[in-house]
BAPADREN-603782 format. One line per field, with one value per residue (C-alpha): residue in three letters; x, y, z. Coordinates in steps of 0.5 Angstrom, whole numbers, plus 2048, in hexadecimal, padded with zeros to 3 digits. Layout:
! BAPADREN-603782
r (ala|...) .
u (X|...) .
v (Y|...) .
w (Z|...) .
This chain:
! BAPADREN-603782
r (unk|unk|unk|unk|unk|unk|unk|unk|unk|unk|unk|unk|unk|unk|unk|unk|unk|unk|unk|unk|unk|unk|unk|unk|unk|unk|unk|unk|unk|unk|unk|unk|unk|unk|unk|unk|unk|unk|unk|unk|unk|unk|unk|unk|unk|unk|unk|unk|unk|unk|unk|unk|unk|unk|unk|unk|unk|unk|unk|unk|unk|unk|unk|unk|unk|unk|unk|unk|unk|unk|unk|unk|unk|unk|unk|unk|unk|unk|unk|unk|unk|unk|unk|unk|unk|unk|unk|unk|unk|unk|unk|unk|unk|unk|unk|unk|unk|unk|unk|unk|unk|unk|unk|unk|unk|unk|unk|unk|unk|unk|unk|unk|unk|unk|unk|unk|unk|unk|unk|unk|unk|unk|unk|unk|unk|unk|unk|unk|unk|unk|unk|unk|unk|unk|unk|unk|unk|unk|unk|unk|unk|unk|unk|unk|unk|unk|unk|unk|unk|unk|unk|unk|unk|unk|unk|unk|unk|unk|unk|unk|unk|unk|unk|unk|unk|unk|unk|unk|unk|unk|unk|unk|unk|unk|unk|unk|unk|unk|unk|unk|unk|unk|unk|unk|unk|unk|unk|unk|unk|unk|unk|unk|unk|unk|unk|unk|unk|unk|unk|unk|unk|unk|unk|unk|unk|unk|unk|unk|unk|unk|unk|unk|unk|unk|unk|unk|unk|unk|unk|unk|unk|unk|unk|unk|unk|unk|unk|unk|unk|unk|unk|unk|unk|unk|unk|unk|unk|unk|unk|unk|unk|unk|unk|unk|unk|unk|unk|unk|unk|unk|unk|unk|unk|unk|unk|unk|unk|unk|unk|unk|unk|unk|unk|unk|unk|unk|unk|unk|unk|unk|unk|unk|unk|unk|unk|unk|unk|unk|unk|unk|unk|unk|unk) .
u (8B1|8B6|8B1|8B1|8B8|8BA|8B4|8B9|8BF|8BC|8B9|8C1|8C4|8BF|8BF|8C7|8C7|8C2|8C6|8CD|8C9|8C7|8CD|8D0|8CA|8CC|8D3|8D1|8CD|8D2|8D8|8D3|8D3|8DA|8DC|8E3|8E1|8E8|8EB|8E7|8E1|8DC|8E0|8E1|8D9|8D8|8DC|8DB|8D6|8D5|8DC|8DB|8D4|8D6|8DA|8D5|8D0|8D5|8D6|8CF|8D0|8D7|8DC|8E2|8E6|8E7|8EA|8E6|8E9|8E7|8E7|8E7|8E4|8E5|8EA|8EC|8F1|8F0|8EC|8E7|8EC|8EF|8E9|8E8|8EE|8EB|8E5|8E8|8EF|8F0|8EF|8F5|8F3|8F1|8F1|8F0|8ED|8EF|8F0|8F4|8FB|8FD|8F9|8FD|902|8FC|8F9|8FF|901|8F9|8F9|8FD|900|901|906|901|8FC|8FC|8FA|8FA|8F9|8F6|8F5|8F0|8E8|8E4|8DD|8D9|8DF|8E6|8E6|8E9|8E5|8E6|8E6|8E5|8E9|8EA|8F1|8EE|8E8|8EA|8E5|8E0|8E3|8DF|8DD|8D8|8D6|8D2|8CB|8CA|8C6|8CA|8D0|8D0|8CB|8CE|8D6|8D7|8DE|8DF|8E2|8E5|8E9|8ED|8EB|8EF|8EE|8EE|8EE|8E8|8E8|8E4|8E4|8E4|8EB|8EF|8EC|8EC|8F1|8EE|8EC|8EA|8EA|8E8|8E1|8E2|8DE|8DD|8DD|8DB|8DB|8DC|8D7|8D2|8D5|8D3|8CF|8D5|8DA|8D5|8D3|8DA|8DC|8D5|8DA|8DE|8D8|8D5|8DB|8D9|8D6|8D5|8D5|8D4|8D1|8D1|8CB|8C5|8BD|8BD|8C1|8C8|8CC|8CA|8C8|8C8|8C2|8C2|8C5|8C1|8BC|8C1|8C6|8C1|8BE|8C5|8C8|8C2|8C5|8CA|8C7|8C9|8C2|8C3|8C2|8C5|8C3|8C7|8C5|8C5|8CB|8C9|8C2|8C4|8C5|8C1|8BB|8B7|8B7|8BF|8C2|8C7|8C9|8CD|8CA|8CC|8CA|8CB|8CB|8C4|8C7|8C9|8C3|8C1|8C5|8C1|8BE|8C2|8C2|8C5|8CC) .
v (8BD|8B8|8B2|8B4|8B5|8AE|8AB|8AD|8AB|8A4|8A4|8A6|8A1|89B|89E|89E|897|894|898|894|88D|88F|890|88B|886|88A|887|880|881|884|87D|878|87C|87A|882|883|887|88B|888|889|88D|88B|88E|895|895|894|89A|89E|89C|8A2|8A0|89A|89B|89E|899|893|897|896|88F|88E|891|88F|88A|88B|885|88A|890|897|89D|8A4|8AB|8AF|8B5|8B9|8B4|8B8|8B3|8AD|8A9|8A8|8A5|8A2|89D|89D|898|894|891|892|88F|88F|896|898|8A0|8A7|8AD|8B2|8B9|8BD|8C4|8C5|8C3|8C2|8BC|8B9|8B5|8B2|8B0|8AC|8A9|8A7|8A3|89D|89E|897|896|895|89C|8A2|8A8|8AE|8B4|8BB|8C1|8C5|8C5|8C4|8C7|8C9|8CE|8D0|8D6|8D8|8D8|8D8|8D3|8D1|8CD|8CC|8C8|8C4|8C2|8C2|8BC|8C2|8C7|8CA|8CE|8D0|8D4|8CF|8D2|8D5|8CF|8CA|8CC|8CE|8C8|8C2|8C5|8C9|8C6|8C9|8D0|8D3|8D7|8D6|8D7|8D8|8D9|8D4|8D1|8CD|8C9|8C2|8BC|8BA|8BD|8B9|8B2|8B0|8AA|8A9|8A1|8A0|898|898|899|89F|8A3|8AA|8AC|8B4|8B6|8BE|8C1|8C5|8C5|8BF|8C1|8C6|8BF|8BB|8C1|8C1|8BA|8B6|8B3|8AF|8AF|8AB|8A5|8A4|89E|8A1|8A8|8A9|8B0|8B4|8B9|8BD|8BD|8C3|8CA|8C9|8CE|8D6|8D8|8D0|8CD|8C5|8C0|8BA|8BB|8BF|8BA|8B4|8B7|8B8|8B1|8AE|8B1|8AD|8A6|8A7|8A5|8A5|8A0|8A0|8A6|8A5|8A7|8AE|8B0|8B8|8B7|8B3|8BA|8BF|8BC|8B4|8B5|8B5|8BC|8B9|8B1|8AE|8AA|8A4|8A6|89F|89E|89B|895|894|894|88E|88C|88F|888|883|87E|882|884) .
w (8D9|8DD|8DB|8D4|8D3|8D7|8D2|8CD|8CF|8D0|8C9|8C6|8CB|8C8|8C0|8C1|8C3|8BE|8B8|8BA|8BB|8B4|8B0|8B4|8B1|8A9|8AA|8AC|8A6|8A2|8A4|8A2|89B|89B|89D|8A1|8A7|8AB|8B1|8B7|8B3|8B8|8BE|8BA|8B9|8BF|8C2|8BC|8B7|8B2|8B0|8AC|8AA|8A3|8A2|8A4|8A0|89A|89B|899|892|891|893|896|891|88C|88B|88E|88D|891|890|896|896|89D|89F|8A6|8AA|8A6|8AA|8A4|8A0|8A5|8A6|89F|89F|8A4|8A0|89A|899|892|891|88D|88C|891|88F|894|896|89B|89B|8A2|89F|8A8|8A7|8A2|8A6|8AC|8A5|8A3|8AA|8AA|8A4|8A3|89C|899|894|88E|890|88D|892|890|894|892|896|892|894|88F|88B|885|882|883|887|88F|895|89D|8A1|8A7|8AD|8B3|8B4|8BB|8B7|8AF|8AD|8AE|8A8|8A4|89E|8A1|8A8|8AD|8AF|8B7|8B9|8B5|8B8|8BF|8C0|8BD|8BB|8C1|8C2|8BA|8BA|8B3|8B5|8AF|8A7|8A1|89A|896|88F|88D|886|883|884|87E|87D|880|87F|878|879|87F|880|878|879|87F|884|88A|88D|890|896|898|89E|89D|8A2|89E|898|894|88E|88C|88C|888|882|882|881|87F|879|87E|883|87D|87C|884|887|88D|891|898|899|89F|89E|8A1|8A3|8A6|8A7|8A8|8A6|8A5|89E|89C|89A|89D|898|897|892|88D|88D|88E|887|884|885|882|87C|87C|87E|886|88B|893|895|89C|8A1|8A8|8AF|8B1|8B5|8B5|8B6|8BD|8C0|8BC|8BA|8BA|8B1|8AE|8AC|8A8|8A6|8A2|89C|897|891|88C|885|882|881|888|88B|88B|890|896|896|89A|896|891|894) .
Protein backbone atom coordinates (compact mmCIF):
# COMPACT_ATOMS: atom_id res chain seq x y z
CA UNK A 1 0.00 0.00 0.00
CA UNK A 2 3.16 2.52 0.92
CA UNK A 3 4.25 1.74 -2.82
CA UNK A 4 1.12 2.64 -4.18
CA UNK A 5 0.68 5.73 -2.20
CA UNK A 6 4.19 6.93 -2.80
CA UNK A 7 3.43 6.34 -6.73
CA UNK A 8 0.72 8.80 -6.19
CA UNK A 9 2.28 11.03 -4.49
CA UNK A 10 4.99 11.40 -7.37
CA UNK A 11 2.55 11.23 -10.04
CA UNK A 12 0.74 14.47 -8.17
CA UNK A 13 4.08 16.27 -7.56
CA UNK A 14 5.17 15.53 -11.61
CA UNK A 15 1.49 16.73 -13.01
CA UNK A 16 1.46 19.99 -10.52
CA UNK A 17 4.84 21.04 -12.14
CA UNK A 18 3.74 20.22 -15.60
CA UNK A 19 0.39 22.29 -15.36
CA UNK A 20 2.51 25.35 -14.06
CA UNK A 21 4.97 25.00 -16.93
CA UNK A 22 2.12 25.13 -18.98
CA UNK A 23 -0.07 28.04 -18.17
CA UNK A 24 3.40 30.01 -17.67
CA UNK A 25 3.87 28.64 -21.89
CA UNK A 26 -0.10 30.14 -22.26
CA UNK A 27 1.12 33.66 -20.74
CA UNK A 28 4.31 33.71 -22.95
CA UNK A 29 1.70 33.16 -25.72
CA UNK A 30 -1.02 35.34 -24.54
CA UNK A 31 2.32 38.88 -24.26
CA UNK A 32 3.22 38.33 -28.06
CA UNK A 33 -0.62 38.72 -28.65
CA UNK A 34 -0.15 42.05 -27.21
CA UNK A 35 -2.13 40.73 -23.77
CA UNK A 36 -0.78 42.51 -20.37
CA UNK A 37 -0.09 40.22 -17.88
CA UNK A 38 0.09 41.51 -13.38
CA UNK A 39 3.28 42.01 -12.20
CA UNK A 40 5.16 39.02 -11.31
CA UNK A 41 2.22 36.48 -12.73
CA UNK A 42 4.90 33.69 -13.19
CA UNK A 43 6.20 33.92 -9.80
CA UNK A 44 2.41 33.83 -8.34
CA UNK A 45 1.65 30.84 -10.65
CA UNK A 46 4.45 29.25 -9.39
CA UNK A 47 3.39 29.15 -5.83
CA UNK A 48 -0.44 29.16 -6.50
CA UNK A 49 -1.14 28.22 -9.91
CA UNK A 50 -4.97 27.78 -9.67
CA UNK A 51 -5.13 31.57 -8.99
CA UNK A 52 -4.78 32.81 -12.24
CA UNK A 53 -5.83 30.01 -14.40
CA UNK A 54 -9.49 31.59 -14.99
CA UNK A 55 -8.29 34.58 -15.69
CA UNK A 56 -4.95 33.44 -18.33
CA UNK A 57 -8.09 31.14 -19.81
CA UNK A 58 -10.06 34.48 -20.10
CA UNK A 59 -7.32 36.13 -21.90
CA UNK A 60 -7.59 33.50 -24.57
CA UNK A 61 -10.93 34.69 -25.60
CA UNK A 62 -11.06 38.38 -24.61
CA UNK A 63 -8.47 40.91 -24.38
CA UNK A 64 -7.78 43.01 -21.47
CA UNK A 65 -7.24 46.61 -23.56
CA UNK A 66 -11.04 47.04 -23.15
CA UNK A 67 -13.33 47.46 -20.81
CA UNK A 68 -14.66 43.75 -19.02
CA UNK A 69 -17.12 43.75 -16.45
CA UNK A 70 -18.05 41.19 -13.83
CA UNK A 71 -20.72 39.81 -11.93
CA UNK A 72 -19.60 37.72 -9.02
CA UNK A 73 -21.84 35.37 -8.01
CA UNK A 74 -20.73 33.83 -4.41
CA UNK A 75 -18.09 36.43 -3.78
CA UNK A 76 -17.14 35.47 -0.25
CA UNK A 77 -14.15 37.48 0.72
CA UNK A 78 -13.44 38.95 -2.66
CA UNK A 79 -10.49 37.33 -3.92
CA UNK A 80 -12.28 36.44 -7.07
CA UNK A 81 -12.82 40.10 -7.88
CA UNK A 82 -9.78 41.18 -6.37
CA UNK A 83 -7.89 39.18 -9.11
CA UNK A 84 -10.21 40.01 -11.80
CA UNK A 85 -8.88 43.71 -11.68
CA UNK A 86 -5.58 42.57 -12.23
CA UNK A 87 -6.28 40.98 -15.84
CA UNK A 88 -8.77 43.31 -16.39
CA UNK A 89 -7.81 47.02 -15.40
CA UNK A 90 -10.27 48.67 -17.50
CA UNK A 91 -13.25 47.10 -15.59
CA UNK A 92 -15.52 49.86 -14.72
CA UNK A 93 -18.49 47.69 -13.19
CA UNK A 94 -18.87 44.46 -10.37
CA UNK A 95 -21.69 43.64 -9.05
CA UNK A 96 -21.37 41.25 -6.17
CA UNK A 97 -23.45 38.54 -3.98
CA UNK A 98 -22.66 37.50 -0.74
CA UNK A 99 -25.25 36.37 1.53
CA UNK A 100 -22.93 36.67 4.61
CA UNK A 101 -23.28 40.75 5.25
CA UNK A 102 -19.58 40.22 8.07
CA UNK A 103 -17.99 39.65 4.83
CA UNK A 104 -18.74 42.99 3.31
CA UNK A 105 -15.95 45.03 5.00
CA UNK A 106 -12.98 42.06 3.91
CA UNK A 107 -14.38 42.57 0.67
CA UNK A 108 -14.06 46.16 0.18
CA UNK A 109 -10.60 46.16 1.74
CA UNK A 110 -9.72 43.09 -0.64
CA UNK A 111 -10.61 45.19 -3.85
CA UNK A 112 -9.01 47.91 -4.71
CA UNK A 113 -11.81 50.85 -5.73
CA UNK A 114 -10.40 52.78 -8.45
CA UNK A 115 -12.34 56.16 -8.80
CA UNK A 116 -13.73 55.24 -12.31
CA UNK A 117 -15.24 51.69 -10.74
CA UNK A 118 -18.58 50.83 -10.10
CA UNK A 119 -18.96 48.01 -6.95
CA UNK A 120 -21.67 47.09 -5.53
CA UNK A 121 -22.29 44.70 -3.26
CA UNK A 122 -25.62 42.41 -2.33
CA UNK A 123 -26.06 40.30 0.58
CA UNK A 124 -28.55 37.93 -1.00
CA UNK A 125 -28.06 34.49 -2.35
CA UNK A 126 -29.71 33.71 -5.40
CA UNK A 127 -32.16 30.93 -7.06
CA UNK A 128 -34.99 30.22 -9.62
CA UNK A 129 -38.01 31.85 -7.27
CA UNK A 130 -38.18 34.16 -4.29
CA UNK A 131 -38.54 32.56 -1.18
CA UNK A 132 -36.58 32.06 2.39
CA UNK A 133 -34.26 28.97 2.82
CA UNK A 134 -31.44 27.99 5.65
CA UNK A 135 -27.96 28.44 4.94
CA UNK A 136 -25.07 27.05 5.82
CA UNK A 137 -21.82 28.34 7.44
CA UNK A 138 -18.94 28.23 9.17
CA UNK A 139 -17.25 31.79 10.05
CA UNK A 140 -13.63 30.05 10.08
CA UNK A 141 -14.36 28.59 6.62
CA UNK A 142 -17.23 30.64 4.85
CA UNK A 143 -15.83 29.85 1.34
CA UNK A 144 -17.61 26.58 1.86
CA UNK A 145 -21.22 28.13 2.58
CA UNK A 146 -23.80 26.73 1.15
CA UNK A 147 -27.39 26.07 0.65
CA UNK A 148 -26.98 22.80 0.37
CA UNK A 149 -25.74 20.15 3.10
CA UNK A 150 -22.56 18.30 1.85
CA UNK A 151 -22.80 14.27 1.54
CA UNK A 152 -20.82 12.12 4.71
CA UNK A 153 -18.04 11.03 2.07
CA UNK A 154 -17.58 14.37 0.52
CA UNK A 155 -17.47 16.21 3.55
CA UNK A 156 -15.29 14.20 6.32
CA UNK A 157 -12.89 13.43 3.56
CA UNK A 158 -12.08 16.36 1.67
CA UNK A 159 -13.55 19.54 3.86
CA UNK A 160 -13.04 17.83 7.07
CA UNK A 161 -11.71 21.60 8.43
CA UNK A 162 -15.50 22.93 7.03
CA UNK A 163 -17.81 22.60 10.40
CA UNK A 164 -21.27 24.38 9.82
CA UNK A 165 -22.29 25.12 12.94
CA UNK A 166 -23.82 27.92 12.07
CA UNK A 167 -27.04 28.50 9.62
CA UNK A 168 -29.92 31.04 9.08
CA UNK A 169 -32.62 31.87 7.28
CA UNK A 170 -32.22 33.67 4.41
CA UNK A 171 -33.68 35.25 1.45
CA UNK A 172 -33.44 34.11 -2.02
CA UNK A 173 -34.32 36.31 -5.09
CA UNK A 174 -33.11 36.28 -9.09
CA UNK A 175 -30.73 37.46 -10.63
CA UNK A 176 -32.47 38.87 -13.29
CA UNK A 177 -33.89 41.21 -10.69
CA UNK A 178 -31.25 43.24 -10.14
CA UNK A 179 -29.19 43.66 -13.39
CA UNK A 180 -31.44 45.27 -15.79
CA UNK A 181 -29.03 48.20 -16.16
CA UNK A 182 -26.03 46.15 -15.51
CA UNK A 183 -23.27 46.78 -18.28
CA UNK A 184 -25.67 47.49 -21.52
CA UNK A 185 -22.73 48.74 -23.42
CA UNK A 186 -20.63 47.11 -22.25
CA UNK A 187 -19.13 42.93 -22.36
CA UNK A 188 -18.96 40.99 -18.88
CA UNK A 189 -18.75 38.17 -17.53
CA UNK A 190 -20.42 35.96 -14.98
CA UNK A 191 -18.76 34.10 -12.37
CA UNK A 192 -20.93 31.31 -10.01
CA UNK A 193 -19.48 29.87 -7.49
CA UNK A 194 -22.36 28.62 -5.12
CA UNK A 195 -21.76 25.36 -4.10
CA UNK A 196 -24.32 22.97 -5.41
CA UNK A 197 -26.53 25.78 -6.34
CA UNK A 198 -26.10 26.69 -9.62
CA UNK A 199 -28.88 25.69 -11.83
CA UNK A 200 -31.32 27.57 -9.76
CA UNK A 201 -28.88 31.06 -10.11
CA UNK A 202 -29.14 30.28 -13.97
CA UNK A 203 -33.05 29.45 -14.52
CA UNK A 204 -33.25 32.58 -12.42
CA UNK A 205 -31.13 34.96 -14.38
CA UNK A 206 -30.75 33.23 -17.88
CA UNK A 207 -31.84 37.04 -19.37
CA UNK A 208 -28.64 38.36 -17.92
CA UNK A 209 -26.74 35.09 -18.40
CA UNK A 210 -27.62 35.50 -22.16
CA UNK A 211 -26.00 39.32 -22.59
CA UNK A 212 -22.88 37.57 -21.14
CA UNK A 213 -19.66 36.92 -23.26
CA UNK A 214 -18.36 34.69 -20.61
CA UNK A 215 -19.45 32.49 -17.65
CA UNK A 216 -17.33 30.73 -15.19
CA UNK A 217 -19.18 27.85 -13.48
CA UNK A 218 -18.14 25.86 -10.69
CA UNK A 219 -20.51 22.65 -10.97
CA UNK A 220 -20.64 18.95 -10.45
CA UNK A 221 -20.06 15.19 -12.02
CA UNK A 222 -20.90 13.24 -9.35
CA UNK A 223 -22.76 13.61 -6.05
CA UNK A 224 -21.86 16.17 -4.09
CA UNK A 225 -24.59 17.29 -1.73
CA UNK A 226 -27.88 15.37 -0.27
CA UNK A 227 -30.94 15.37 -2.29
CA UNK A 228 -28.97 17.42 -5.29
CA UNK A 229 -28.35 15.66 -8.48
CA UNK A 230 -24.83 16.59 -10.02
CA UNK A 231 -25.05 19.64 -12.15
CA UNK A 232 -23.09 19.48 -15.29
CA UNK A 233 -25.42 17.90 -17.73
CA UNK A 234 -28.63 20.36 -17.00
CA UNK A 235 -26.75 23.52 -16.79
CA UNK A 236 -24.66 22.61 -19.96
CA UNK A 237 -28.03 21.98 -21.65
CA UNK A 238 -29.83 25.14 -20.30
CA UNK A 239 -26.65 27.63 -21.50
CA UNK A 240 -26.63 26.07 -25.02
CA UNK A 241 -30.14 27.92 -24.99
CA UNK A 242 -28.78 31.10 -24.86
CA UNK A 243 -25.58 30.35 -27.02
CA UNK A 244 -23.09 29.64 -24.29
CA UNK A 245 -20.78 26.40 -25.07
CA UNK A 246 -17.80 25.12 -22.53
CA UNK A 247 -15.15 25.27 -23.72
CA UNK A 248 -12.84 25.24 -21.08
CA UNK A 249 -12.78 22.49 -18.38
CA UNK A 250 -10.00 23.12 -15.47
CA UNK A 251 -8.01 20.83 -13.51
CA UNK A 252 -9.57 18.84 -10.79
CA UNK A 253 -9.07 19.98 -7.44
CA UNK A 254 -11.51 17.76 -5.42
CA UNK A 255 -10.72 14.71 -7.35
CA UNK A 256 -6.98 15.09 -6.28
CA UNK A 257 -8.12 13.54 -2.54
CA UNK A 258 -11.21 11.81 -3.28
CA UNK A 259 -11.19 9.95 -6.46
CA UNK A 260 -8.64 10.17 -9.91
CA UNK A 261 -12.11 11.52 -11.90
CA UNK A 262 -13.32 15.50 -11.09
CA UNK A 263 -16.28 15.39 -8.39
CA UNK A 264 -16.52 19.22 -9.36
CA UNK A 265 -14.66 21.67 -11.56
CA UNK A 266 -15.01 24.91 -12.88
CA UNK A 267 -15.98 25.34 -16.53
CA UNK A 268 -15.66 28.45 -19.14
CA UNK A 269 -18.71 28.69 -21.05
CA UNK A 270 -18.13 31.20 -24.31
CA UNK A 271 -20.50 32.71 -26.67
CA UNK A 272 -20.28 30.50 -30.24
CA UNK A 273 -18.88 33.47 -31.72
CA UNK A 274 -15.58 32.97 -29.36
CA UNK A 275 -14.67 29.75 -30.01
CA UNK A 276 -12.73 30.50 -32.67
CA UNK A 277 -10.12 31.59 -30.63
CA UNK A 278 -8.93 28.37 -28.96
CA UNK A 279 -6.64 28.26 -31.74
CA UNK A 280 -3.53 30.16 -31.37
CA UNK A 281 -3.21 31.99 -34.32
CA UNK A 282 -6.52 33.33 -33.41
CA UNK A 283 -5.92 35.23 -29.94
Amino acid sequence: MRIIELLDYICLKFSTLAYRISLISECMKLTKKKRVLPNNYKIEIIKNPNRFDDFINFLCFINNNKNLNLIDIGTNVGNFSRDFLLFYPKCKEILCFEPLEFLNDIINEKINKKKNLKMSIINKALSNKKKKQVFYYDKNNTELSSLNQYINSYNISFHNNFNPKEKKIIKLDLLDNFTRKFSRNSDFIVKIDSQGHELEIIQGGLKTISRASILLLECSFAPQYKKKDHTFSECATLLRKVNLHPIVFQPRHAGNILSMHAIERNVIFVKKNLLKKVYYENY
